[in-house]
N, C-alpha and C positions, 0 to 999 in steps of 0.2 A: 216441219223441219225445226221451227222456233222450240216446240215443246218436247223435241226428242236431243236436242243440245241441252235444254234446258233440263232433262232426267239423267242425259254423262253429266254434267254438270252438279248434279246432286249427288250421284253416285261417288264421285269424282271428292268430291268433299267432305264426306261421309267415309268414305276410306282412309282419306292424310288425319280428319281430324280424332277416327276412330283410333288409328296408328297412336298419335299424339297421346290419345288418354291411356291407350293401355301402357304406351311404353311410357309415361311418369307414375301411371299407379303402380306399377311394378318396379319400375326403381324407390318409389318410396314406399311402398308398404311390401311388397315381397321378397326384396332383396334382402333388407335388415334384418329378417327375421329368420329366412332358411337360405343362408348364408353359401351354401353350396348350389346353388341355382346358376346355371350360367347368366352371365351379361347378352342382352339383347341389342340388335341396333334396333333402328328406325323402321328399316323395311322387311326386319323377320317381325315387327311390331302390328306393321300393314298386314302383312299376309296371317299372320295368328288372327288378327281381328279379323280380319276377310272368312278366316276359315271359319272363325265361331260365329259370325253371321249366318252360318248357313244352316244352325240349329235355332235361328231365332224365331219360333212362329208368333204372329199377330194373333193377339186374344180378341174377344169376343168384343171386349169392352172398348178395344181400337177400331174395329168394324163397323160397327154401331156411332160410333163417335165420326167414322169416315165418310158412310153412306147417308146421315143424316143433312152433313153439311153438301154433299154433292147433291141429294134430293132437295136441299131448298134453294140450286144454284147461287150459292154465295161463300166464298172461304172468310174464314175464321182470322186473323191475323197472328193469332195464336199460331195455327195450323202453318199455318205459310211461311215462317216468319221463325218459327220455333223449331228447325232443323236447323238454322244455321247461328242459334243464339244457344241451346241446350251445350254441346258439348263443351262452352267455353264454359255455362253455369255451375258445371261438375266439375272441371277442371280447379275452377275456384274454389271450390267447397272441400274438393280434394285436397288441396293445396293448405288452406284452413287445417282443417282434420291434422296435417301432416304438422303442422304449425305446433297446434294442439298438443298432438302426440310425443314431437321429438322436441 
């Protein structure tokens, strides 16, 4: 029960914060540029990311890197740790970039 809360729970956050990034990359870098684009909210931001997850496939090189760590029963901290610290890392760099640029 613990570890299937804890997969909504990931999924769960992975969706708001996937939302998050597209919907700032796109008002800052798509908007400015092709001007006739409509305006996005939040939750058409969710649901686009949502959708474009569903042509995400896991490469080779994530598999190997997956079934390594589950074969020597031990996770990584990296691994563990690095779903819910990544999307703010781009966020920032995005942000940067945007700094950068405009």
């Amino acid at each position: 029960m613990k570890e299937l809360l804890l997969q909504v729970f990931k999924f769960t956050y992975g969706v708001f914060t996937g939302g998050l990034l597209l919907l700032s990359f796109y008002n800052w870098f798509a908007l400015p540029v092709f001007t006739e684009l409509p305006i996005i909210s939040f939750y058409q931001a969710m649901g686009l990311n949502s959708f474009l997850y569903l042509f995400n496939k896991p490469t080779v090189s994530d598999l190997i890197v997956f079934e390594k760590y589950k074969a020597e029963g031990e996770e990584n901290d990296v691994i563990k740790y690095g779903i819910y610290i990544l999307p703010w890392i781009v966020l920032g760099l995005g942000y940067l970039i945007k700094l950068f640029i405009g």
